[in-house]
LOBAKOL-47544 format. One record per residue (C-alpha): x, y, z; residue number from 1; residue in one letter. Coordinates in steps of 0.2 Angstrom, whole numbers. Layout:
% residues N
+-------+-------+-------+-----+------+
:     X :     Y :     Z : pos : code :
+-------+-------+-------+-----+------+
:     X :     Y :     Z : NUM :    A :
...
+-------+-------+-------+-----+------+
END
This chain:
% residues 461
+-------+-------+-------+-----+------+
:     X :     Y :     Z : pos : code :
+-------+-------+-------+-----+------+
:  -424 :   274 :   107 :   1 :    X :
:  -408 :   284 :   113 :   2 :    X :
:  -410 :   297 :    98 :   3 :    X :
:  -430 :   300 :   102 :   4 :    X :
:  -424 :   303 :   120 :   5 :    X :
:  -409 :   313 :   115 :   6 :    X :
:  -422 :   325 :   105 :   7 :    X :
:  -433 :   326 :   120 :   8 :    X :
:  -422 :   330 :   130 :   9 :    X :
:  -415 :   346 :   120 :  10 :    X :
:  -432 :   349 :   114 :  11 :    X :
:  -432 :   351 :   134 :  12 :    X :
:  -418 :   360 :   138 :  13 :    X :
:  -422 :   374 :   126 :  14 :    X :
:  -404 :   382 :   127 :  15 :    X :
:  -400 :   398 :   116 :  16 :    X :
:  -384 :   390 :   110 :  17 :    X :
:  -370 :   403 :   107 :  18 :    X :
:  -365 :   405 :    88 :  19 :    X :
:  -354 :   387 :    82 :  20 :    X :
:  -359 :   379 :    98 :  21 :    X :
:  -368 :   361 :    95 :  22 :    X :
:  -379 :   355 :   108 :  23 :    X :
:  -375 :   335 :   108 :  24 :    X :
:  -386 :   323 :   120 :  25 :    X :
:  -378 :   310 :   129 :  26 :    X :
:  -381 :   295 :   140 :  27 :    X :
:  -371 :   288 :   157 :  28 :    X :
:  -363 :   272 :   147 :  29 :    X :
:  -358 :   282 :   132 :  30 :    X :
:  -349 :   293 :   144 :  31 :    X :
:  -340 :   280 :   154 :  32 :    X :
:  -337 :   270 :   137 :  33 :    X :
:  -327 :   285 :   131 :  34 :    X :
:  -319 :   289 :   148 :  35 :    X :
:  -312 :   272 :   145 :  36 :    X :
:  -304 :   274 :   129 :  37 :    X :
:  -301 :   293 :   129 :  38 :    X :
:  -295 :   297 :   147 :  39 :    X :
:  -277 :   303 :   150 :  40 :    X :
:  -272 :   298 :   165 :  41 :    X :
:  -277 :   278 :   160 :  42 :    X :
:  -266 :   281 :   144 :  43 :    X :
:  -252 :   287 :   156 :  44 :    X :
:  -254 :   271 :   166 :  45 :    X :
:  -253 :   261 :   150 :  46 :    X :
:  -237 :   268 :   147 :  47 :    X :
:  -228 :   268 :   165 :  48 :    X :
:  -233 :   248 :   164 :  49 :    X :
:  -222 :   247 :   147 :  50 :    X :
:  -207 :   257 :   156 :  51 :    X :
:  -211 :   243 :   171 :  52 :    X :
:  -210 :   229 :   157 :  53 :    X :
:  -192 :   238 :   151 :  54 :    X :
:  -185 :   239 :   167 :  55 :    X :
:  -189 :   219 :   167 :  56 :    X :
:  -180 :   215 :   152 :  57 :    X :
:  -166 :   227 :   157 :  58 :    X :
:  -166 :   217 :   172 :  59 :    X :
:  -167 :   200 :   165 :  60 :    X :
:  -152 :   202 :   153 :  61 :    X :
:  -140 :   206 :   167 :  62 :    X :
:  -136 :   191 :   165 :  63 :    X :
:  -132 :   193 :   146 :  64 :    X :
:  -115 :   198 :   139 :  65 :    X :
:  -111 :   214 :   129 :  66 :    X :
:  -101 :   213 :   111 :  67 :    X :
:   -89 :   226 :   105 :  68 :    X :
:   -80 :   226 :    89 :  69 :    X :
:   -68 :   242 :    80 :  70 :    X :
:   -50 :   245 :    77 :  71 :    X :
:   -36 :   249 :    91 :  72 :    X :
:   -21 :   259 :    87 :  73 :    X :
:    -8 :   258 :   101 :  74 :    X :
:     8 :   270 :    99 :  75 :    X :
:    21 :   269 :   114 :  76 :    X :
:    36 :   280 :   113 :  77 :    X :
:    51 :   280 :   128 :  78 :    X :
:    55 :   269 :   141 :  79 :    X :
:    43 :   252 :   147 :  80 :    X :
:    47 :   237 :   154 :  81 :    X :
:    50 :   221 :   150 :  82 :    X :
:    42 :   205 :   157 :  83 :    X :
:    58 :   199 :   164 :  84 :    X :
:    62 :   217 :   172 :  85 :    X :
:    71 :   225 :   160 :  86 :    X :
:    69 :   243 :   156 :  87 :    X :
:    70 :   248 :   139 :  88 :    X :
:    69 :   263 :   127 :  89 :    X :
:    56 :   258 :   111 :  90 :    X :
:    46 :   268 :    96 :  91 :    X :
:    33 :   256 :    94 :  92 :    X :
:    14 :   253 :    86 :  93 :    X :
:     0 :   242 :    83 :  94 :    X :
:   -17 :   239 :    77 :  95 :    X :
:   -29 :   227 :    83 :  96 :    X :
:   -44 :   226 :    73 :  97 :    X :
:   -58 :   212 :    80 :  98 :    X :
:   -70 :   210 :    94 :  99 :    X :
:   -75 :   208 :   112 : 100 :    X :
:   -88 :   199 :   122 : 101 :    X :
:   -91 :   205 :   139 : 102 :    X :
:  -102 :   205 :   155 : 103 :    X :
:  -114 :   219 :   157 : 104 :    X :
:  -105 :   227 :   172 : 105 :    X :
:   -87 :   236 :   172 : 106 :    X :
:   -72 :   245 :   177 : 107 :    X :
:   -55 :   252 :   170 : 108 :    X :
:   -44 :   242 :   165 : 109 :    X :
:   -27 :   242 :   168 : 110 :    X :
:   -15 :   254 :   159 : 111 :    X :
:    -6 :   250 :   143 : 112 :    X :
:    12 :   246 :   148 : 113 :    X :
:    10 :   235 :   163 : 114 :    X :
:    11 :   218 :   153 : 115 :    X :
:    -9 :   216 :   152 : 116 :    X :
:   -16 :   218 :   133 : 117 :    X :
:   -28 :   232 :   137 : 118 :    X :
:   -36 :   228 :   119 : 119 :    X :
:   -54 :   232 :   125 : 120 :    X :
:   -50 :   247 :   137 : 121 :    X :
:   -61 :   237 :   152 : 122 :    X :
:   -63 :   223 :   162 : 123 :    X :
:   -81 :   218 :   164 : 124 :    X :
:   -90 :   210 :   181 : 125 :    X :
:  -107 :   201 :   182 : 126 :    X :
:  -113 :   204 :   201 : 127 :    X :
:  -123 :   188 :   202 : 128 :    X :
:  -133 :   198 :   220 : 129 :    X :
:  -140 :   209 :   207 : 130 :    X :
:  -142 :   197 :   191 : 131 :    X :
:  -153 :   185 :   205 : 132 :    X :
:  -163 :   198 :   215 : 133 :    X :
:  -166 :   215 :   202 : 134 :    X :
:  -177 :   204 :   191 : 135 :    X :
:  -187 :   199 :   205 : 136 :    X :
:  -190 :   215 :   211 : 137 :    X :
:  -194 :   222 :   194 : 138 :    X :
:  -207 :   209 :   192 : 139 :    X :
:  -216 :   214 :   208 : 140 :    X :
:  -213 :   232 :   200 : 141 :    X :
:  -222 :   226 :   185 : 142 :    X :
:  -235 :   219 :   192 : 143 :    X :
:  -239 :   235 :   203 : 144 :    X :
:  -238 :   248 :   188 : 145 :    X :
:  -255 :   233 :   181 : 146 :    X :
:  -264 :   235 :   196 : 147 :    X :
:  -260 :   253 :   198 : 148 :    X :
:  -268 :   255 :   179 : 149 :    X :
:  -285 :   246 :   186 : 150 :    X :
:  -283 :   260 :   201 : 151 :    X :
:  -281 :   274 :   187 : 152 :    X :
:  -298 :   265 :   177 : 153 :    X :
:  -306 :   265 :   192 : 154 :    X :
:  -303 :   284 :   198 : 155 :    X :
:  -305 :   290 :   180 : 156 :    X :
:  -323 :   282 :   178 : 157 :    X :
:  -328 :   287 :   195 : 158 :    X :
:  -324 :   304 :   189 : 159 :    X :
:  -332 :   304 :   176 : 160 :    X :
:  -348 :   297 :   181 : 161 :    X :
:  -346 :   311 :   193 : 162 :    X :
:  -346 :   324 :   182 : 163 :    X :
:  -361 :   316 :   172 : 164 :    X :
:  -370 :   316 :   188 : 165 :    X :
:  -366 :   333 :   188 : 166 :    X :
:  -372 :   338 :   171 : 167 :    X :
:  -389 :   329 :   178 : 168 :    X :
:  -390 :   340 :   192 : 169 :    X :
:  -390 :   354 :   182 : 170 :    X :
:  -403 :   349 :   172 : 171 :    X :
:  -413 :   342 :   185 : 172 :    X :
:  -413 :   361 :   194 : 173 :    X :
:  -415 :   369 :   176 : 174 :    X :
:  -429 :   359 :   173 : 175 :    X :
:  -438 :   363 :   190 : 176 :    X :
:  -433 :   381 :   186 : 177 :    X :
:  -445 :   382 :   172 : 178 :    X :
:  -457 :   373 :   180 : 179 :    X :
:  -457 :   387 :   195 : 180 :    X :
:  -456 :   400 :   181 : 181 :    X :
:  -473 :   394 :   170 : 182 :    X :
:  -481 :   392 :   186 : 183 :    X :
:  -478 :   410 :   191 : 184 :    X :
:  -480 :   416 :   175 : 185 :    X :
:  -499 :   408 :   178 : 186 :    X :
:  -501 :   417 :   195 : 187 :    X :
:  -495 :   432 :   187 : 188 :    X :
:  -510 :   431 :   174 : 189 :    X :
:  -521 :   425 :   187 : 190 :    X :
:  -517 :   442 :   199 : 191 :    X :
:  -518 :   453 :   182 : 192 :    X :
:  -535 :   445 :   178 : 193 :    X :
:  -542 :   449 :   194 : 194 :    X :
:  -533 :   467 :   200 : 195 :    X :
:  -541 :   473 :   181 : 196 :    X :
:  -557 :   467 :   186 : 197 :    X :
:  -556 :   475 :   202 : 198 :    X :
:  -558 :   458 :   212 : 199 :    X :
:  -539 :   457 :   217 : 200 :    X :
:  -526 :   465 :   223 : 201 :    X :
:  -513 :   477 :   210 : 202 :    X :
:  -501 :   472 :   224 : 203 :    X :
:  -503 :   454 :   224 : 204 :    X :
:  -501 :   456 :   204 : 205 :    X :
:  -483 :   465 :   206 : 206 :    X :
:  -477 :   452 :   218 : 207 :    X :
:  -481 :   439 :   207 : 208 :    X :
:  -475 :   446 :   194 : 209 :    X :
:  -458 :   449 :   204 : 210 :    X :
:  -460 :   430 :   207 : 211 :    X :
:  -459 :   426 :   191 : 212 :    X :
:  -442 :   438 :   185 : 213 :    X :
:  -434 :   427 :   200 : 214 :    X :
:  -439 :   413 :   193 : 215 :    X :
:  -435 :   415 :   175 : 216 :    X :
:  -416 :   424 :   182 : 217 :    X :
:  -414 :   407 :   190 : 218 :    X :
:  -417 :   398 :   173 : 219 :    X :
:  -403 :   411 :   167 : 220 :    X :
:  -391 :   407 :   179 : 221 :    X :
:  -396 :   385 :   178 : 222 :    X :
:  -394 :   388 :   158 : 223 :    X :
:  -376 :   393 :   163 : 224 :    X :
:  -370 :   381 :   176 : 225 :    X :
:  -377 :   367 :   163 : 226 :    X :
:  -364 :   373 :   149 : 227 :    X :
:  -349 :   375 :   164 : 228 :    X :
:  -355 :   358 :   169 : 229 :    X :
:  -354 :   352 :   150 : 230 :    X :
:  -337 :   360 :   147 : 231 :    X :
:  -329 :   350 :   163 : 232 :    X :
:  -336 :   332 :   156 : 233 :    X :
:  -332 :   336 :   138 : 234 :    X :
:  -312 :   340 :   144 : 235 :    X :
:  -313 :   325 :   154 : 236 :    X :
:  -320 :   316 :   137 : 237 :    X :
:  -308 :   323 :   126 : 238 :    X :
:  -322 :   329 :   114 : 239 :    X :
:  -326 :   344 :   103 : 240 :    X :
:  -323 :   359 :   115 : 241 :    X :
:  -336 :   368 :   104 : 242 :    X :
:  -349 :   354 :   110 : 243 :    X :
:  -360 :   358 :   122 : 244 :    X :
:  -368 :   341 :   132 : 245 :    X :
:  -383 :   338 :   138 : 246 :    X :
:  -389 :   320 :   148 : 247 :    X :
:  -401 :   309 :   140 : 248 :    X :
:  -408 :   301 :   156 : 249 :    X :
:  -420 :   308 :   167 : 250 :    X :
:  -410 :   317 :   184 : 251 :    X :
:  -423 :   306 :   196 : 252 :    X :
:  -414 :   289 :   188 : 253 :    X :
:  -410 :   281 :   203 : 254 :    X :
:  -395 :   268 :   197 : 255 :    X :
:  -392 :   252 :   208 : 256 :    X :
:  -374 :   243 :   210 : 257 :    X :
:  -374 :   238 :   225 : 258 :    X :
:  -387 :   230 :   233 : 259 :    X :
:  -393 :   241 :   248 : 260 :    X :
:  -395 :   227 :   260 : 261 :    X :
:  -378 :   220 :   257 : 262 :    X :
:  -367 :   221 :   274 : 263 :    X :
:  -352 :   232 :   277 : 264 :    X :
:  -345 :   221 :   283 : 265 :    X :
:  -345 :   209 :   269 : 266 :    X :
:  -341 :   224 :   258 : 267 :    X :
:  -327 :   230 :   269 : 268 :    X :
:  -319 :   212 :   267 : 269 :    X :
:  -321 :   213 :   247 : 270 :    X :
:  -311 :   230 :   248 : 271 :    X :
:  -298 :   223 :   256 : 272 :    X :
:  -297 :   208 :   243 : 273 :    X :
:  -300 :   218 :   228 : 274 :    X :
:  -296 :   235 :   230 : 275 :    X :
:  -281 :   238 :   217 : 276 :    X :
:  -272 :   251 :   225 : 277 :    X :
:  -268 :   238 :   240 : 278 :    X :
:  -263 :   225 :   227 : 279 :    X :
:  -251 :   239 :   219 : 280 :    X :
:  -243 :   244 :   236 : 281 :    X :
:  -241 :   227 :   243 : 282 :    X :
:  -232 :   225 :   225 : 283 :    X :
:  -221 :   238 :   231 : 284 :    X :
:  -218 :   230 :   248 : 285 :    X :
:  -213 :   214 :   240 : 286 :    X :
:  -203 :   222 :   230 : 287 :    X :
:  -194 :   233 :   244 : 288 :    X :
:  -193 :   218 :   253 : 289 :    X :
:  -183 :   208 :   238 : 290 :    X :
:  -170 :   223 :   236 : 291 :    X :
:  -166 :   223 :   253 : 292 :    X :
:  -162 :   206 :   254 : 293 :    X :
:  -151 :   209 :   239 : 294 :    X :
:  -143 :   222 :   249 : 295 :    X :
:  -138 :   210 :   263 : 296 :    X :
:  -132 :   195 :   251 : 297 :    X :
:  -124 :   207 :   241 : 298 :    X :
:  -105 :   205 :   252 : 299 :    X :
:  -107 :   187 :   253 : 300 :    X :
:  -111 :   182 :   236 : 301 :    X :
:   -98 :   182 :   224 : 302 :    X :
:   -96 :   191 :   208 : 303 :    X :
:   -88 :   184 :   191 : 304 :    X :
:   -76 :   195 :   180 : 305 :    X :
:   -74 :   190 :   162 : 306 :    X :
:   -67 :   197 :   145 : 307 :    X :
:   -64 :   186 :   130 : 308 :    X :
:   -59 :   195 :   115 : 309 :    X :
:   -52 :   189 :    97 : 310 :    X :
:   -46 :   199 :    80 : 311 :    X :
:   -31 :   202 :    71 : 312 :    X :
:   -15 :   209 :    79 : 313 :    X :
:    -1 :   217 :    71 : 314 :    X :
:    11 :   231 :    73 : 315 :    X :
:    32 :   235 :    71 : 316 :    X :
:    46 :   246 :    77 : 317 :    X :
:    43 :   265 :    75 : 318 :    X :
:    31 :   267 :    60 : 319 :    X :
:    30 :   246 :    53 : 320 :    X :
:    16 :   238 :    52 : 321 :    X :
:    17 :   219 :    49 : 322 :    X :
:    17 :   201 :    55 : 323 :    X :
:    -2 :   201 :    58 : 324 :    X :
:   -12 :   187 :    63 : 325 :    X :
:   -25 :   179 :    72 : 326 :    X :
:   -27 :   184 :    91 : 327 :    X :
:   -35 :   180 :   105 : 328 :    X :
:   -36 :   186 :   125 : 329 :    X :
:   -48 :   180 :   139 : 330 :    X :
:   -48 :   184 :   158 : 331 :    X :
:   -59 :   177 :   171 : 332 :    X :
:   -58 :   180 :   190 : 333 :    X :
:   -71 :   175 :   202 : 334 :    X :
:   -72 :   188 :   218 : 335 :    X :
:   -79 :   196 :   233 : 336 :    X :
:   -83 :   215 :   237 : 337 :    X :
:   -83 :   225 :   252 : 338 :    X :
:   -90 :   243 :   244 : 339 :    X :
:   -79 :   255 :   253 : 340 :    X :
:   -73 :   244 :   269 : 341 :    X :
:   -91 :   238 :   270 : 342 :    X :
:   -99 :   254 :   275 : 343 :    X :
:  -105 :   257 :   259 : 344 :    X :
:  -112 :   240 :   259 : 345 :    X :
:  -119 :   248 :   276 : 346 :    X :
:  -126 :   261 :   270 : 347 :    X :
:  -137 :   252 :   256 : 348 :    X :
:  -144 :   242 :   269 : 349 :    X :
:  -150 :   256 :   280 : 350 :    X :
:  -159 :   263 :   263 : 351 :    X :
:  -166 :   249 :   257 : 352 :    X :
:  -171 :   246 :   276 : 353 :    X :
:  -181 :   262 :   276 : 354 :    X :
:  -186 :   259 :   258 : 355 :    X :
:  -197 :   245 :   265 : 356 :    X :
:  -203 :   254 :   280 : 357 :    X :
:  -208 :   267 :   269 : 358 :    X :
:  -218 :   255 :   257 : 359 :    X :
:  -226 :   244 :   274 : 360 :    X :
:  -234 :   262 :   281 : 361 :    X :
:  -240 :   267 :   265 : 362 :    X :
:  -248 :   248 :   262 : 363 :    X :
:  -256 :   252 :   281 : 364 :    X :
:  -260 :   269 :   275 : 365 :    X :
:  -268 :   264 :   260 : 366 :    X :
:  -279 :   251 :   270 : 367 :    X :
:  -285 :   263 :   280 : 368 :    X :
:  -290 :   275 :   267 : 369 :    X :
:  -298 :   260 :   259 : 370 :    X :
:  -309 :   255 :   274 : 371 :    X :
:  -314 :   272 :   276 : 372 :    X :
:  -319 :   275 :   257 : 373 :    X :
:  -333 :   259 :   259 : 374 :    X :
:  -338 :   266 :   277 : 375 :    X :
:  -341 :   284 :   270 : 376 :    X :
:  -347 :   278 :   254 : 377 :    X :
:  -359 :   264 :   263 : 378 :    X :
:  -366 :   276 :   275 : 379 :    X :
:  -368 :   292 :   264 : 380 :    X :
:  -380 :   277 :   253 : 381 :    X :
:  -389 :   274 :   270 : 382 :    X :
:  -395 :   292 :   274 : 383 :    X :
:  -398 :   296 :   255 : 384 :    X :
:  -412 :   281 :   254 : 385 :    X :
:  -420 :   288 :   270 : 386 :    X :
:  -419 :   305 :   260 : 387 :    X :
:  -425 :   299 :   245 : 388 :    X :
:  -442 :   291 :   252 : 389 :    X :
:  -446 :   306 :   262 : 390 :    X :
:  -441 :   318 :   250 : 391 :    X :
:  -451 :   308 :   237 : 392 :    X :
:  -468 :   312 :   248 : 393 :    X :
:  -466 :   331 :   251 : 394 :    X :
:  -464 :   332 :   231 : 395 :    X :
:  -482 :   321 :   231 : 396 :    X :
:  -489 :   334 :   245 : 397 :    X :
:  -483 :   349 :   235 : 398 :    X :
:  -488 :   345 :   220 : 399 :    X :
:  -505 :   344 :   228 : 400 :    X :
:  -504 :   357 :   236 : 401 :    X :
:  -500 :   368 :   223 : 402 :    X :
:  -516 :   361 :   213 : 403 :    X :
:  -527 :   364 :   226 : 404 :    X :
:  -522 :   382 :   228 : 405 :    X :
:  -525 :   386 :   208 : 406 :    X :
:  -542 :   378 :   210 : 407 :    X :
:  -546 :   387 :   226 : 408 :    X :
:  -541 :   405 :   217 : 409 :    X :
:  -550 :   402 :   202 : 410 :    X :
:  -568 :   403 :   210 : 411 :    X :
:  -565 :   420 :   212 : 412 :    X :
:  -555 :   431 :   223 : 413 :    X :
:  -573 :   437 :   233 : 414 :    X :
:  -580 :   419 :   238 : 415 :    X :
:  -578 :   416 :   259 : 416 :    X :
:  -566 :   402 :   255 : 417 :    X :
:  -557 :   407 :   239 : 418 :    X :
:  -538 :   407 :   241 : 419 :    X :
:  -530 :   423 :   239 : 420 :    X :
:  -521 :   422 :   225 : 421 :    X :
:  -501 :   430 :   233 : 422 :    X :
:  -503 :   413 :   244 : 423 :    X :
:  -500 :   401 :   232 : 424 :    X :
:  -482 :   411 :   231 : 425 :    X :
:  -478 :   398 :   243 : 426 :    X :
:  -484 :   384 :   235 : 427 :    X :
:  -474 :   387 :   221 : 428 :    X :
:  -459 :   390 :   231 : 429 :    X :
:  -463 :   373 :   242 : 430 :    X :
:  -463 :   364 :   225 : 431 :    X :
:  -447 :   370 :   219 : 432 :    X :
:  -439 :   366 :   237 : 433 :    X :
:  -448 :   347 :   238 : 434 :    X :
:  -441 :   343 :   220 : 435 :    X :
:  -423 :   351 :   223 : 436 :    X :
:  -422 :   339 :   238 : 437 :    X :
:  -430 :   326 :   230 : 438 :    X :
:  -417 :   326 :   214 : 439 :    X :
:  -402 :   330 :   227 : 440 :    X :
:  -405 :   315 :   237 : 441 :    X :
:  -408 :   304 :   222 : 442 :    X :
:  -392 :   310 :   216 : 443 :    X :
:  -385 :   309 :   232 : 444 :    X :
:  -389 :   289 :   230 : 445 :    X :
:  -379 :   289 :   212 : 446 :    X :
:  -364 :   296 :   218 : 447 :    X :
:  -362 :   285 :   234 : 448 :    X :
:  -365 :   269 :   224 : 449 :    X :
:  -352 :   275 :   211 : 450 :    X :
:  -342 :   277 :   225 : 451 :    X :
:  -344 :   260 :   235 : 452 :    X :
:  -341 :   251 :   219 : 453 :    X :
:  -324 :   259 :   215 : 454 :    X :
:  -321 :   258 :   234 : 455 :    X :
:  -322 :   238 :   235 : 456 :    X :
:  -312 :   236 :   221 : 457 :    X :
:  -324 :   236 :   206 : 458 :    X :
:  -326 :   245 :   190 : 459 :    X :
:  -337 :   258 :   193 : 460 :    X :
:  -349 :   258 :   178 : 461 :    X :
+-------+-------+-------+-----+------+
END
């Protein structure tokens, strides 16, 4: 059923294809189909929600120690001192080869020398603020990078189907093109019939023939807006750029989504449920909201250091190695933090204040963006199905018309109520206009319901 259509429809078209270029049918749902699948900005989405899913696990494994393991040297050379105070000159060495365990977080630890085995180099803290509170806000981070892909489907099939309505409207008006062009190419033959015979006018045979050369240089120029039309859907598509894509159905397909005498009201209200860029922005705010509160825990909750290592130890005046053995070291301390006197602490409020601010006026931005997407969408749909029935009838008077006016003019130019034949250069022209409204308005409709369904929050296709 498609293919016999696609065939008309070329068979239609009759475009002189440059050479390599293939002329490749296509109809509105294999187009959103492969907008689904193909379209970059979706596979960017996907991505950004598996860097979301990272930053989780990162942030739910603060909680998780880290293991070292590798060899120490220690050479020490001069004076140190002792435990008990004493100062003392010593050529000494040792290896420690073995392994430590220690939480996520750390600082430098102290110097070798000052009676604390430095085996590891650094002392390790787990803030328990950040070990509570990140993994809650990078689950609300997850979650809005999820609704933010349906956001990104959504926008991508709404462009799409907008450049496939585009495609039609090209050849829609490349259609009614040669349909102006055949008919003055009859009134042209018509006038030369009758100016030989000496019954008409050679005037009125050289305006229709000027008539027609418009006509046939509009089908020139509608032949080259539908292959600029077909290169912007086949980039969107991802498709052969030597392919050139012509629409299946009919331009005056009027599609319904939406029911026409659903309420704006009711369809204001299923925006502001459904929409997934609200879902992905009050994500955000929750998520803002979760690190500030971190921010203002952070002085009071407390934060654990620990370090246990355990591997072999040995070593020996000057250049001996010996007495190895087994060792084993742990240190634990349990502390608060003021981050520089507390006006670093401060600070991190007063950002992660203004960090939800920011993420609250863009949730009410994003609201009112959303109401007015279904208001403009909802009532462009409204003045398009006026447009449409009254556009509908002028093409039913033209069309008359423009019949009765080729019958008149064929009597014969020298009858009393004959029609001259240079005044059905207006029917022709009536026509043309009564059908380009007719397929603008129709495709005015399209759009808008494409629109209203991605504006309350539904996949438009």
């Amino acid at each position: 059923m498609i293919e016999e259509a696609a065939k008309k429809q070329s068979a239609t078209l009759r475009i002189d294809l440059p050479p390599g270029r293939v002329l490749q049918p296509i109809d509105l749902v294999s187009t959103l189909r492969l907008a689904g699948a193909r379209n970059v900005d979706i596979a960017i989405a996907r991505q950004q929600i598996n860097q979301a899913l990272a930053d989780l696990g990162k942030a739910r494994a603060l909680w998780l120690p880290s293991i070292f393991f590798g060899p120490t040297f220690y050479r020490a050379d001069g004076q140190v001192q002792t435990v008990t105070g004493q100062v003392q000159n010593v050529n000494r060495n040792s290896l420690y080869i073995g392994g430590l365990m220690s939480t996520a977080n750390g600082f430098a630890a102290p110097s070798p020398g000052t009676g604390y085995p430095a085996v590891n180099g650094m002392s390790s803290v787990l803030r328990f603020s950040d070990a509570i509170y990140e993994p809650m806000a990078a689950r609300r981070d997850a979650e809005a990078t999820r609704a933010n892909l349906s956001a990104q489907i959504n926008d991508a099939l709404l462009e799409t189907a907008e450049a496939y309505f585009t495609l039609q409207e090209a050849s829609g008006k490349l259609a009614i093109a040669r349909e102006a062009a055949a008919n003055a190419e009859l009134l042209s033959e018509i006038t030369g019939a009758y100016a030989e015979s000496g019954q008409g006018k050679t005037a009125d045979h050289h305006r229709a023939l000027a008539e027609l050369n418009h006509q046939r240089k509009s089908v020139r120029l509608l032949v080259g807006q539908l292959q600029v039309a077909s290169t912007d859907l086949v980039r969107l598509l991802l498709l052969d750029p030597k392919l050139i894509i012509a629409p299946v159905e009919p331009a005056e397909a009027i599609i319904h989504l939406i029911p026409d005498d659903e309420p704006i009201e009711a369809l204001l209200s299923q925006a502001l449920v459904g929409r997934p860029e609200l879902a992905q922005y009050r994500e955000l705010l929750n998520a803002a909201a979760v690190r500030l509160k971190q921010a203002r825990l952070r002085p009071l909750i407390p934060s654990l250091g620990l370090t246990v290592s355990g591997g072999g130890f040995g070593g020996g005046n000057n250049s001996f190695f010996g007495n190895f053995g087994m060792r084993g070291d742990s240190a634990a301390s349990l502390f608060w933090e003021l981050h520089n006197l507390g006006f670093g602490d401060w600070a991190i409020m007063r950002r992660k204040s203004a960090d939800r601010e920011v993420a609250n006026l863009q949730l009410i931005k994003m609201v009112n963006q959303v109401t007015a997407d279904v208001a403009a969408s909802y009532e462009t749909r409204s003045a398009a199905i006026l447009q449409i029935e009254e556009s509908k009838n002028t093409v039913v008077e033209a069309v008359e018309s423009f019949k009765l006016n080729v019958i008149d003019i064929r009597q014969g130019a020298n009858l009393p109520r004959a029609t001259r034949p240079i005044e059905v250069l207006q029917p022709i022209q009536a026509l043309v206009q009564a059908r380009t409204d007719y397929l603008d308005s129709v495709l005015t409709y399209n759009r808008a319901q494409f629109r209203l369904k991605r504006a309350i929050g539904l996949r438009p296709d």
